[in-house]
Backbone as numpy.savetxt, mean C-alpha at the origin, in Angstrom:
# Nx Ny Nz CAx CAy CAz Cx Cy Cz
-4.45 -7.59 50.31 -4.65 -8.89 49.64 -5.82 -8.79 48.69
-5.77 -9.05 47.85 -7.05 -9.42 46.55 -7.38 -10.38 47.09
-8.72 -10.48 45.92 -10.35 -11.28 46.00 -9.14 -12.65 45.65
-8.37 -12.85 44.31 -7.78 -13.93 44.22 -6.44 -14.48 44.99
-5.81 -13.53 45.43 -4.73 -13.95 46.67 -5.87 -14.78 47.79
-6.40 -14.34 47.83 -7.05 -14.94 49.23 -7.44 -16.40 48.42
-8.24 -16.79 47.32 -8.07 -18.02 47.09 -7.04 -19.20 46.34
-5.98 -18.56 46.74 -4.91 -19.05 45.50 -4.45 -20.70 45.97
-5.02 -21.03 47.32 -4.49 -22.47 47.87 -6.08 -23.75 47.67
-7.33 -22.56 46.88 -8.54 -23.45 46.90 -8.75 -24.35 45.13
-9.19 -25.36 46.13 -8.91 -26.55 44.32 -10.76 -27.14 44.69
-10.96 -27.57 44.04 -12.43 -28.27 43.88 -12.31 -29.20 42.47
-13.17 -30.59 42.46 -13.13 -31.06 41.67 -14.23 -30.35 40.60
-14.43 -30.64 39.28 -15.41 -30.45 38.40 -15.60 -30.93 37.15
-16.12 -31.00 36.31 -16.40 -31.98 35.24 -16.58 -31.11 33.86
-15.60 -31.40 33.26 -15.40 -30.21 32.16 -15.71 -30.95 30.93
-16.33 -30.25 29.97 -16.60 -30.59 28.68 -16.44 -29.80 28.03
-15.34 -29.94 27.47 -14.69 -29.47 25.61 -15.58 -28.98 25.00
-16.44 -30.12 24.57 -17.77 -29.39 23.49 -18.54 -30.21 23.77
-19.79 -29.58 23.02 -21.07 -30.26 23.50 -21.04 -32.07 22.98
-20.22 -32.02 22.31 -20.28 -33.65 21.61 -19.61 -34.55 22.26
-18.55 -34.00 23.38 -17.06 -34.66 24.07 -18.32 -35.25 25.30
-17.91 -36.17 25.86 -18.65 -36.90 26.88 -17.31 -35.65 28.58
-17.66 -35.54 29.44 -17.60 -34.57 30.28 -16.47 -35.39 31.35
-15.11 -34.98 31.51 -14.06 -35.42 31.86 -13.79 -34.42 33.41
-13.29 -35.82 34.30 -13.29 -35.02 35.55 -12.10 -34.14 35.73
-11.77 -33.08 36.27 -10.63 -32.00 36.55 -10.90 -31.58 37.60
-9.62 -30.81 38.20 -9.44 -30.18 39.26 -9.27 -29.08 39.00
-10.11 -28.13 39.62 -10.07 -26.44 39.51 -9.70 -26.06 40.11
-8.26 -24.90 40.37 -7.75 -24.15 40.75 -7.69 -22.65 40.45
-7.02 -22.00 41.47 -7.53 -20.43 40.82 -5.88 -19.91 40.41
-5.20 -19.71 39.19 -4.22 -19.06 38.71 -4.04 -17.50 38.93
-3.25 -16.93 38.08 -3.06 -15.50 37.84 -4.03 -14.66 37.05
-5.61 -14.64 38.27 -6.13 -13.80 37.16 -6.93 -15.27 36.22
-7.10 -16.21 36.35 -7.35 -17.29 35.74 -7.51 -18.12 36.64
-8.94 -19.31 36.16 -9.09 -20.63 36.78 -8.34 -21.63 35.71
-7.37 -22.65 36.78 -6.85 -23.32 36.00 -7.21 -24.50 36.18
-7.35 -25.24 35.09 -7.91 -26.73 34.61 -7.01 -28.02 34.75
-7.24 -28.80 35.18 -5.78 -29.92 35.50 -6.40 -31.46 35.65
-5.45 -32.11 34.93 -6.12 -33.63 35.41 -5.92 -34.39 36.35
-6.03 -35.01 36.88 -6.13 -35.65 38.01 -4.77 -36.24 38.47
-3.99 -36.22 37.48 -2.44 -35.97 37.89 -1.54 -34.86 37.80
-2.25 -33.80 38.20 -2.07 -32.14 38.52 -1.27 -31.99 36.69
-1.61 -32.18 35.94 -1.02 -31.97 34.37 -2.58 -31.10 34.26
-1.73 -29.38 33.93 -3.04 -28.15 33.25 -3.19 -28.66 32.01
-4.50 -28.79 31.80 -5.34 -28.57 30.84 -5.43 -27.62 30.07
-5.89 -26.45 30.30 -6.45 -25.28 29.83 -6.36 -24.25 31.22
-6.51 -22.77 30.70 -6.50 -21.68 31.93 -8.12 -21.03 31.18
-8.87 -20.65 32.01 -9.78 -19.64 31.64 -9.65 -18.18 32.19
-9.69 -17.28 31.73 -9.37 -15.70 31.83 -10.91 -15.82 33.24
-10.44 -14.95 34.08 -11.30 -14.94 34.80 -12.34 -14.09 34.70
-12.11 -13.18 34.12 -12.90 -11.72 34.08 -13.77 -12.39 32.50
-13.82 -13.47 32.12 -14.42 -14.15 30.87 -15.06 -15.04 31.40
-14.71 -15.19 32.48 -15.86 -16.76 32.94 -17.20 -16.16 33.25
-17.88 -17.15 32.14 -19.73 -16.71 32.80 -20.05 -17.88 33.32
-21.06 -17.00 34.20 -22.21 -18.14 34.81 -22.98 -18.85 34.00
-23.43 -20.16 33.70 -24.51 -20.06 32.39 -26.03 -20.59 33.27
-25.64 -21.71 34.68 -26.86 -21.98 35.75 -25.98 -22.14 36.98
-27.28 -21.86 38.07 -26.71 -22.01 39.20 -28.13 -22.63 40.39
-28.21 -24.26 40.43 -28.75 -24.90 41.23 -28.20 -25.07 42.57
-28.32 -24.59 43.60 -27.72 -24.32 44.72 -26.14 -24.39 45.12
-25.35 -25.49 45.63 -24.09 -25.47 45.48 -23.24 -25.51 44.28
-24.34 -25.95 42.88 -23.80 -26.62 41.66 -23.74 -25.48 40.97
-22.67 -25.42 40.17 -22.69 -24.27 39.14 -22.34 -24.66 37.77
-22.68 -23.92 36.31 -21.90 -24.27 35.40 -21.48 -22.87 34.64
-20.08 -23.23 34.29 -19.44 -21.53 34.33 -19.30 -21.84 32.72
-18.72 -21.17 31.59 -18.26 -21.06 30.23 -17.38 -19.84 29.96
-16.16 -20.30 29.23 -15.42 -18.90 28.98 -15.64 -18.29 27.60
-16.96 -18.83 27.24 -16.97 -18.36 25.75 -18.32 -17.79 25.70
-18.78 -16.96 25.27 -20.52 -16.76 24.74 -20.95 -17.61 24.09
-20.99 -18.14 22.91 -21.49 -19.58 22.76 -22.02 -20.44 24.22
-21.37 -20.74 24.78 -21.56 -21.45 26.13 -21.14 -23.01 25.00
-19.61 -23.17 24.34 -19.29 -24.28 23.66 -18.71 -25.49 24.36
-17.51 -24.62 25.11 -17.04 -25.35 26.15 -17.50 -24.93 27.88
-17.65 -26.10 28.83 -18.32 -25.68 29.79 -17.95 -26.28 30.95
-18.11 -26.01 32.13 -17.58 -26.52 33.48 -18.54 -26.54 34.31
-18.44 -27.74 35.08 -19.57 -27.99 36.33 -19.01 -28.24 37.46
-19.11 -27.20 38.34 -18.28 -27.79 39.73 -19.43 -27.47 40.89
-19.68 -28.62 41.49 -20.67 -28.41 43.12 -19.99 -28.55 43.88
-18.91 -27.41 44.18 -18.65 -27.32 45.76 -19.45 -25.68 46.05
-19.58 -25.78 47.19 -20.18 -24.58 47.71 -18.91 -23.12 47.71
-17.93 -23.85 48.32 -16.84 -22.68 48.41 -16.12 -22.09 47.75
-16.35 -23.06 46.49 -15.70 -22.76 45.08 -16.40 -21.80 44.24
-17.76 -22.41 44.46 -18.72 -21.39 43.43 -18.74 -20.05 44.00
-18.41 -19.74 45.13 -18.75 -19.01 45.91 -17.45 -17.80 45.80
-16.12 -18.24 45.69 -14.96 -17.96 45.61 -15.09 -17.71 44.01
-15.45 -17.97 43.04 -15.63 -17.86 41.59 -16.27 -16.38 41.66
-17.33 -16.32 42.12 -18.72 -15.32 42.03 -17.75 -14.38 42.99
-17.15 -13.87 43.81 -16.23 -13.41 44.65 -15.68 -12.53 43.65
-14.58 -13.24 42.84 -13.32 -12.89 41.74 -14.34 -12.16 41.04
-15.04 -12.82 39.98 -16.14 -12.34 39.03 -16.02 -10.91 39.21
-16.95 -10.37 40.52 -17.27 -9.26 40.91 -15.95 -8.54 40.94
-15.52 -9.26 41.36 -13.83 -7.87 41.48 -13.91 -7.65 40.55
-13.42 -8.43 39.44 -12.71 -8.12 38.54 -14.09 -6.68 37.21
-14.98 -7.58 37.86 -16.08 -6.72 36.64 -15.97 -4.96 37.66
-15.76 -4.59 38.87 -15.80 -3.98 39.12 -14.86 -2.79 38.93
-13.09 -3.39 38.71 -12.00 -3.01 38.58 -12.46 -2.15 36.83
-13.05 -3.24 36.41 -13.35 -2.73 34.79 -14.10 -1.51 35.02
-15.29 -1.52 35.98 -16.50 -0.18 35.90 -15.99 0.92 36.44
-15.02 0.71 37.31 -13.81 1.82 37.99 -12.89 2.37 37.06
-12.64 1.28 36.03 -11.61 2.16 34.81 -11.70 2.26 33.73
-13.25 3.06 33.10 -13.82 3.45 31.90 -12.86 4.09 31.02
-12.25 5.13 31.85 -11.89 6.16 31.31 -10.45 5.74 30.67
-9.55 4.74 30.95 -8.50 4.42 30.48 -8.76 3.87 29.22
-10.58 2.65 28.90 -10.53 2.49 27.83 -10.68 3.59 26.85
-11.39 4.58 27.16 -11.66 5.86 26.58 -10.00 6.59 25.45
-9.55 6.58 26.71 -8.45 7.28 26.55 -7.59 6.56 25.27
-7.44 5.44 25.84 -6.74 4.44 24.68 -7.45 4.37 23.55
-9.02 4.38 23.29 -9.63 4.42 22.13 -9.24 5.98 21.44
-9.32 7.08 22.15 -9.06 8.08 21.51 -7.47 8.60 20.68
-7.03 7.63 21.72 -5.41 7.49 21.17 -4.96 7.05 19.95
-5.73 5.58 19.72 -5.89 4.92 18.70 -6.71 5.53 17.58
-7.40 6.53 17.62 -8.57 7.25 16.71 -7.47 8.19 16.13
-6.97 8.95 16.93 -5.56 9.76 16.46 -4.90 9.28 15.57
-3.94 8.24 16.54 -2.79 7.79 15.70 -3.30 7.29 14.31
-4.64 6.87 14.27 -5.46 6.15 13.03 -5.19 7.52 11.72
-6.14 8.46 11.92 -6.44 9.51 11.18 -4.80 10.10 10.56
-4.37 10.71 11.89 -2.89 10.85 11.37 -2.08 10.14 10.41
-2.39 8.94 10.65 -1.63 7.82 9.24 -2.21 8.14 8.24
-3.68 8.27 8.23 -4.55 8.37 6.91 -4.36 9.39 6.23
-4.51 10.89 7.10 -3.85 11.95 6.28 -2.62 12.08 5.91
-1.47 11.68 6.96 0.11 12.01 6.10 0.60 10.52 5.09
-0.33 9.46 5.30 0.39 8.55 4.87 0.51 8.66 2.88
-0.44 9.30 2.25 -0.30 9.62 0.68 1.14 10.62 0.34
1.06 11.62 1.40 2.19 12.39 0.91 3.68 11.73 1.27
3.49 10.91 2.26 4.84 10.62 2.99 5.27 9.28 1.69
4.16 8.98 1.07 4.41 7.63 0.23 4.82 8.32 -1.02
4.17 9.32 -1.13 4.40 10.16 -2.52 5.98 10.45 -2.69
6.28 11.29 -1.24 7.97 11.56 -1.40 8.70 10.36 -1.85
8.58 9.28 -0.73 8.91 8.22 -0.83 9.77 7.30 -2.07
8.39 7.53 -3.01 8.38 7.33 -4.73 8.90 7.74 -5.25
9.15 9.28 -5.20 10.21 10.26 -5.67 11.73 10.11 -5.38
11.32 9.86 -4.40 13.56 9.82 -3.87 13.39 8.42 -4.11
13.28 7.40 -4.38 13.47 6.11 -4.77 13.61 6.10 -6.24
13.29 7.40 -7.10 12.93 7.08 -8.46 14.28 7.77 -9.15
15.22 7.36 -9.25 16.49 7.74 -10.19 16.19 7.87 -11.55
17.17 8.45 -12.04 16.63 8.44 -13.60 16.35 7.50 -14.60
17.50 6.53 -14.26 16.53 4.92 -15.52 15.70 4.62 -15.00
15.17 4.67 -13.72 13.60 4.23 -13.47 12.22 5.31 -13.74
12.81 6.22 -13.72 11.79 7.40 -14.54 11.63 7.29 -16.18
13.14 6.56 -16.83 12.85 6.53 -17.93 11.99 5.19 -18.06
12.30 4.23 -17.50 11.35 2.63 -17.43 10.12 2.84 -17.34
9.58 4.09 -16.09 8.06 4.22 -16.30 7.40 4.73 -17.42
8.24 5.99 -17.83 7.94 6.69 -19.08 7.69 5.43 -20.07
8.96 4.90 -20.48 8.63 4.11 -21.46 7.58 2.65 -21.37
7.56 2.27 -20.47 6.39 1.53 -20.01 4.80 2.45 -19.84
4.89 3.85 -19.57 3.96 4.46 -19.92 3.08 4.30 -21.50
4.02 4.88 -22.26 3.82 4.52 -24.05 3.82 3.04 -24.12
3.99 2.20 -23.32 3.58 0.38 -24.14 2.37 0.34 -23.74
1.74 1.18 -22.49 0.49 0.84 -22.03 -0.72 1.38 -23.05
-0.20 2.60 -23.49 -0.86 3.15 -24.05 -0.92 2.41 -25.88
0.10 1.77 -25.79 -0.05 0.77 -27.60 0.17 1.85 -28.53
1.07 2.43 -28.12 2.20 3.79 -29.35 2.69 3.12 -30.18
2.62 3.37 -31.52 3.09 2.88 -32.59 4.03 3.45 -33.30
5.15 2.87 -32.53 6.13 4.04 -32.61 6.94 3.98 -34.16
7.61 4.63 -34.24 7.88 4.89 -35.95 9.49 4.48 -35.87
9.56 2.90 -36.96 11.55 2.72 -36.67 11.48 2.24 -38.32
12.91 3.19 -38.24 13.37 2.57 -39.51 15.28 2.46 -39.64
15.73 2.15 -40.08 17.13 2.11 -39.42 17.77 3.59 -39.71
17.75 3.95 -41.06 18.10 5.27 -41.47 17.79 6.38 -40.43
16.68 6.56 -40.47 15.91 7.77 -39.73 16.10 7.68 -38.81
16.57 6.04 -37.77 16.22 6.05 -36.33 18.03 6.43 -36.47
18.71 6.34 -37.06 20.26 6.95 -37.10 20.72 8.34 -36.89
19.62 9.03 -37.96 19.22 10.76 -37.84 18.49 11.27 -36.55
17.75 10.51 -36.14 17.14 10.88 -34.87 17.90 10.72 -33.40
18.74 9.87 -33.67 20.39 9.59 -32.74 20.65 10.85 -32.64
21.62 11.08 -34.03 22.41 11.98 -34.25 21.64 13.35 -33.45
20.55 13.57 -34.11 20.09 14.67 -33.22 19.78 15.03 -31.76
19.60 13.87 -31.65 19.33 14.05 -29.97 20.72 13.89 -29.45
21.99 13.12 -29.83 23.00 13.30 -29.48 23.52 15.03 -29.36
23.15 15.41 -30.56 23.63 17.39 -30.34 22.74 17.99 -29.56
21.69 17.72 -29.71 20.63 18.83 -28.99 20.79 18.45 -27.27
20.81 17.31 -26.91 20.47 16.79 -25.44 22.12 15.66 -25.06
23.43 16.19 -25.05 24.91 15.38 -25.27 24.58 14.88 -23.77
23.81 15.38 -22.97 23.38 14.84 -21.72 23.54 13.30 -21.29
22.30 12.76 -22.48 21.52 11.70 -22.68 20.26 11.51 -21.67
19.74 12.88 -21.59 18.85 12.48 -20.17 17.63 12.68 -20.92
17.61 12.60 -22.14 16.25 13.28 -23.09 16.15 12.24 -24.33
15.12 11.33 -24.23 15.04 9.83 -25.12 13.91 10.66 -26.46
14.03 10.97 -27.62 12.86 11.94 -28.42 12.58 9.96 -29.20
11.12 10.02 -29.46 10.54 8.68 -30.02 9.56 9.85 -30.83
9.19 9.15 -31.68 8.33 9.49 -32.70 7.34 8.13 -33.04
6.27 8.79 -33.09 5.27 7.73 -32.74 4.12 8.05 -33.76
3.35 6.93 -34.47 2.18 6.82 -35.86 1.57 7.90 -35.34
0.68 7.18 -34.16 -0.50 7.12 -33.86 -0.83 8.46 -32.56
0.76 9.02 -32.81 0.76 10.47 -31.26 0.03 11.58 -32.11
-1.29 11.93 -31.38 -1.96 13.18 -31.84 -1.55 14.52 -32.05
-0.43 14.91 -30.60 0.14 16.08 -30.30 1.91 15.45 -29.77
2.71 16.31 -29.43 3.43 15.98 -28.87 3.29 15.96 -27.30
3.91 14.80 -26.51 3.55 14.99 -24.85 5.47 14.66 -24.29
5.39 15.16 -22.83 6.38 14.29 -22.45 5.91 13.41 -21.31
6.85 12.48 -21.33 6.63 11.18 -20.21 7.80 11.36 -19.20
7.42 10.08 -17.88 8.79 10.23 -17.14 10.31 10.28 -17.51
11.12 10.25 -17.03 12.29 10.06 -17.62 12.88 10.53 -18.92
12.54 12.01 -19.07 12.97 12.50 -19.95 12.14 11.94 -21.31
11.71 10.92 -21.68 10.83 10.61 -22.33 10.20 11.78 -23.71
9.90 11.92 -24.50 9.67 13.28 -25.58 9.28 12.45 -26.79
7.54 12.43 -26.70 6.91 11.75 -27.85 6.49 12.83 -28.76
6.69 12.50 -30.36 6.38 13.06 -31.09 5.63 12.61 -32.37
4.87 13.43 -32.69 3.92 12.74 -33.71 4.57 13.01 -35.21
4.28 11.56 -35.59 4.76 11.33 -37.12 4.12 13.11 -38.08
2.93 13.49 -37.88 2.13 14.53 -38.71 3.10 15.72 -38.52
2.86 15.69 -37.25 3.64 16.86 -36.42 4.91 17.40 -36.66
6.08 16.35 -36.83 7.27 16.26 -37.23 7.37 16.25 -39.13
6.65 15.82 -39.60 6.30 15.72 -41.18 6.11 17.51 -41.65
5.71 18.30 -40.84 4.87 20.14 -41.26 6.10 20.77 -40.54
7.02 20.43 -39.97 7.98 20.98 -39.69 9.20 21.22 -40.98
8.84 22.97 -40.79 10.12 23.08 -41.62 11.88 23.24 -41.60
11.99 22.66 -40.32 13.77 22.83 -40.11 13.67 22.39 -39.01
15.52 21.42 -38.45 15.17 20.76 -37.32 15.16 22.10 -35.91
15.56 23.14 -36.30 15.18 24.07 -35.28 13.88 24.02 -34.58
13.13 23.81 -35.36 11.61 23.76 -34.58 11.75 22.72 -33.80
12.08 21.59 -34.47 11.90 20.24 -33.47 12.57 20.63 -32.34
14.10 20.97 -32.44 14.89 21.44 -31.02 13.99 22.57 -30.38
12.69 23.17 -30.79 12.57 24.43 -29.55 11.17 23.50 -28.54
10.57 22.53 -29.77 9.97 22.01 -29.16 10.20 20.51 -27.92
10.99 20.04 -28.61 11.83 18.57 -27.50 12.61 19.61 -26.53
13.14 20.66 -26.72 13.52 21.27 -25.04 12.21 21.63 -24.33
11.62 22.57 -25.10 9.95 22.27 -23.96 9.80 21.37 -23.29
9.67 20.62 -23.95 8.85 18.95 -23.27 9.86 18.13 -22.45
10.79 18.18 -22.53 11.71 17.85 -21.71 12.13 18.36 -20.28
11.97 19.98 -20.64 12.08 20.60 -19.22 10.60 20.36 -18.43
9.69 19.41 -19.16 8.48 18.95 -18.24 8.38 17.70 -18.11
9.33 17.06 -18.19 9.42 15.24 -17.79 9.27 15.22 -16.11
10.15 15.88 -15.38 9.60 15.76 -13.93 8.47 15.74 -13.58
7.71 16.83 -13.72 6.40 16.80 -13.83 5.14 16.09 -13.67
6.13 15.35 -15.26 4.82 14.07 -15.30 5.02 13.41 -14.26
6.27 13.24 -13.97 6.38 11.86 -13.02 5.73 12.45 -11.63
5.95 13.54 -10.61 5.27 13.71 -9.89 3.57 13.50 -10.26
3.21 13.81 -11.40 1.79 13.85 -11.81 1.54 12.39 -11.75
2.14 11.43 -12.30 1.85 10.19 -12.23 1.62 9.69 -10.29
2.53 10.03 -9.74 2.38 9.62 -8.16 1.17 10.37 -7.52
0.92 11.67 -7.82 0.17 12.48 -7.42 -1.40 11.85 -7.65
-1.58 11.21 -8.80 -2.49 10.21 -8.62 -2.92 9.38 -8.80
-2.19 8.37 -8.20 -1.70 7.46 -7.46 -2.19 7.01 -6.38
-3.09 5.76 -5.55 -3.77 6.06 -4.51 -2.46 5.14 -3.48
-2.68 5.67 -2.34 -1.60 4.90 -0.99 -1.25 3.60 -1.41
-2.06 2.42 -2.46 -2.28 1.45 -2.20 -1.08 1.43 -3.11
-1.24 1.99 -4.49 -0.08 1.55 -5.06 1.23 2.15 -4.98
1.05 3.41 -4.73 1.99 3.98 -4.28 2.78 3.07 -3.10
2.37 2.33 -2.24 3.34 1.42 -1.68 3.40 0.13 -2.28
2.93 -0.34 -3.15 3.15 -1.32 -4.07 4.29 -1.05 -4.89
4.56 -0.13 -5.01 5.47 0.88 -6.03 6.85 0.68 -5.29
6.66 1.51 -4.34 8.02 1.10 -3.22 8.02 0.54 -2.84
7.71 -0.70 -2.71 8.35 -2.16 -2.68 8.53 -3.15 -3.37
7.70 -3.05 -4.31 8.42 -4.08 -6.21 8.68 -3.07 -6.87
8.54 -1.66 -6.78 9.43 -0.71 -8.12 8.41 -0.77 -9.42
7.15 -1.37 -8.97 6.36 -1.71 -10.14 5.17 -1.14 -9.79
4.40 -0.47 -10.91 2.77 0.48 -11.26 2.35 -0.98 -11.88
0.89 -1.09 -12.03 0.11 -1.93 -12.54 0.04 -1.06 -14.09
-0.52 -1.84 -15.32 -0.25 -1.88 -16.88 -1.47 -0.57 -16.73
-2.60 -1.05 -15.91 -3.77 -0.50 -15.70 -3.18 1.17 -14.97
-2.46 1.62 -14.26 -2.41 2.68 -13.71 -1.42 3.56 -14.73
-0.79 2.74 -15.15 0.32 3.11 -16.22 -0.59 3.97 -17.35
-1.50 3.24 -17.89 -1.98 3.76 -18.75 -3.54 4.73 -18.55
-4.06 5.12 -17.58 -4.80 5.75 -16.76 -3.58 7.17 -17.16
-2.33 7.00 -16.79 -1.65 8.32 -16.09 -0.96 8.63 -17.55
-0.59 7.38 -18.25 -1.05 8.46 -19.59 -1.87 8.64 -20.62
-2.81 8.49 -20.54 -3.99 9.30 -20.82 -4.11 10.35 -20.51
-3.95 10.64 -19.18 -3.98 11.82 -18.70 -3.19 12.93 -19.24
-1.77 12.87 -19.69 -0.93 13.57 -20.33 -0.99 13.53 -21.47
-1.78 12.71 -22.57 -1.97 12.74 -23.81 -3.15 14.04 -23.61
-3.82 13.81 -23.04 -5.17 14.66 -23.02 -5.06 16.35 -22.42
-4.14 16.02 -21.99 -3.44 17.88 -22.00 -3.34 17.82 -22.67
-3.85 20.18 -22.98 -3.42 20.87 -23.73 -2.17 21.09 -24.02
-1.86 20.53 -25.37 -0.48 21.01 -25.92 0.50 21.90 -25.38
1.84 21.72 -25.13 2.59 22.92 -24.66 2.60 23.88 -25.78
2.46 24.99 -25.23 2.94 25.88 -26.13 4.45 26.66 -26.31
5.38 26.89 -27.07 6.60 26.63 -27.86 7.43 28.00 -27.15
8.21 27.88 -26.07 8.35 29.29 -25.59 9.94 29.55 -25.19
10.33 28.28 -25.36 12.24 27.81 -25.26 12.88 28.37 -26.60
13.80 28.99 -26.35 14.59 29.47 -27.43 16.03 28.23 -27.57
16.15 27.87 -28.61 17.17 27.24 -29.00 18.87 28.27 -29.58
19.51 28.09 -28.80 20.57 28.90 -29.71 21.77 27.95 -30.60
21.36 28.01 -32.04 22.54 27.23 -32.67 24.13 27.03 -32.52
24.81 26.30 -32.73 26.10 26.27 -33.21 26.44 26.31 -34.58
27.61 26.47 -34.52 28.09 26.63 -35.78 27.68 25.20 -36.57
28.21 23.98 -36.16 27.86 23.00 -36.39 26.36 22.92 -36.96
25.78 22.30 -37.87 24.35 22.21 -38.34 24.36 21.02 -37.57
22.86 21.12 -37.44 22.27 19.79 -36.76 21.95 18.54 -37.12
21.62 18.78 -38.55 21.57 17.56 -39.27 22.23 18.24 -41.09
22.30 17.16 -41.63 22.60 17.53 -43.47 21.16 17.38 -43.78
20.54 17.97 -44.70 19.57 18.39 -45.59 18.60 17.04 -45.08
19.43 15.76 -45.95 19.20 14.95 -46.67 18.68 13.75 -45.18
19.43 14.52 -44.04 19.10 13.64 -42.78 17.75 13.89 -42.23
17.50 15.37 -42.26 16.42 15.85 -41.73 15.52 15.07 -42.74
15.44 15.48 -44.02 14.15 14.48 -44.57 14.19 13.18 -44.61
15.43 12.28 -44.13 15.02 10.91 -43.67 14.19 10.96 -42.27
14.43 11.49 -41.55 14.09 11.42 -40.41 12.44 11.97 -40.32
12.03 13.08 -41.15 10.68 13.13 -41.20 9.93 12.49 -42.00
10.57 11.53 -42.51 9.68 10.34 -43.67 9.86 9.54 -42.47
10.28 9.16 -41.12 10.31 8.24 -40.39 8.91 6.94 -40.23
7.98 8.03 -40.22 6.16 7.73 -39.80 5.67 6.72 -41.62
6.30 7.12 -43.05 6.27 6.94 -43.82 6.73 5.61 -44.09
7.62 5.07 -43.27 8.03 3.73 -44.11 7.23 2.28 -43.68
């Protein structure tokens, strides 16, 4: 039998106050599960107090006043002798049961220290994959191209040229997995997610045949994945699960990650293009298309 089996049939009256401002209402104290329970005078509970929480706050001979809070906000006064006595009884068990089983809190804290750390280290990479197999190709191209709005690319349209620049990317990439933009204000050429392939108005202008352009847009293209891992890669947990669950980067991270790829060193030109018979463009297309930056 327990300290509280043995008092589970003892009741005492006592005078409980809510808070220090409530004027002090009479109740009947009983001992619950592990808990003194509070009741009004037509056995309707009040409140339960955790027993192993009840403090003493004074104790004038039979009279006691107990509190289940540190504050000492709400408070109880009961003078029976057998009650206080049966209170102080439990108390001790229960504080004792606690000093007997350190080691379980131990254990559980160390458990929790684990499982903690473990989340912290796998949780970037597990979010990283995450991002990746969620990211199909129009959403690689959406970031890409939401990449360049962040960055305020001034991109180069004219109807003619943007017709010639079709046409070409239609022969070079019949895929469609390779978007080529030509842009004022692009220093070098970079690529972005989603196939993405920015090119600079200067850049494309000193080119003498669209061969060059084709050895260079296959470069940069066979490095669109890339970026996009590069973009997640850094990436902190926070948005990276912001990401997989609205599908959305902030304007601010967007343009952080390209910066970063503007500011790489240039690829250097190492893809061989092999022609068809077919020409790639007529004369007269290629120089619309490199006056593009011009109009």
């Amino acid at each position: 039998m327990t300290a509280i089996d043995k008092y589970t049939r003892l009741e005492a009256l006592g005078q409980w106050r809510e808070s220090p401002d409530q004027p002090p209402r009479e109740v009947v104290v009983s001992f619950g599960n592990a808990t003194l329970v509070l009741s009004d005078l037509d056995e309707k509970p009040l409140c339960h107090w955790a027993m192993a929480a009840t403090a003493l706050l004074s104790r004038d001979g039979t009279k006691a006043v107990y509190t289940p809070d540190t504050e000492g906000f709400e408070t109880l006064e009961i003078d029976d002798a057998e009650m206080v006595e049966a209170i102080a009884q439990v108390s001790r068990a229960a504080t004792a049961v606690i000093r007997r089983t350190p080691w379980l809190r131990w254990i559980f804290l160390a458990f929790v220290l684990t499982v903690t750390a473990a989340i912290i280290y796998t949780a970037p990479s597990v979010l990283r994959s995450q991002a990746v197999r969620m990211t199909g190709h129009e959403s690689a191209r959406k970031l890409g191209t939401d990449m360049l709005a962040a960055l305020n690319a001034d991109i180069c349209r004219e109807p003619r040229a943007d017709a010639a620049r079709e046409l070409f990317q239609s022969r070079v990439f019949p895929d469609g997995r390779t978007l080529l933009i030509i842009s004022r204000n692009q220093p070098q050429a970079n690529a972005f997610p989603g196939g993405v392939v920015v090119v600079g108005g200067d850049a494309l202008q000193a080119m003498q045949a669209p061969n060059e352009l084709v050895q260079l847009t296959t470069n940069l293209s066979a490095q669109s994945e890339s970026t996009m891992n590069q973009l997640f890669e850094s990436s902190s947990p926070r948005e990276l699960f912001e990401y997989i669950t609205s599908g959305k980067l902030s304007d601010e991270r967007l343009a952080e990650a390209a910066k970063d790829i503007i500011n790489q060193p240039e690829l250097s030109e190492s893809a061989e293009f092999v022609s068809s018979d077919q020409p790639l463009l007529r004369d007269q297309d290629w120089v619309t298309l490199q006056g593009i930056c011009l109009e």
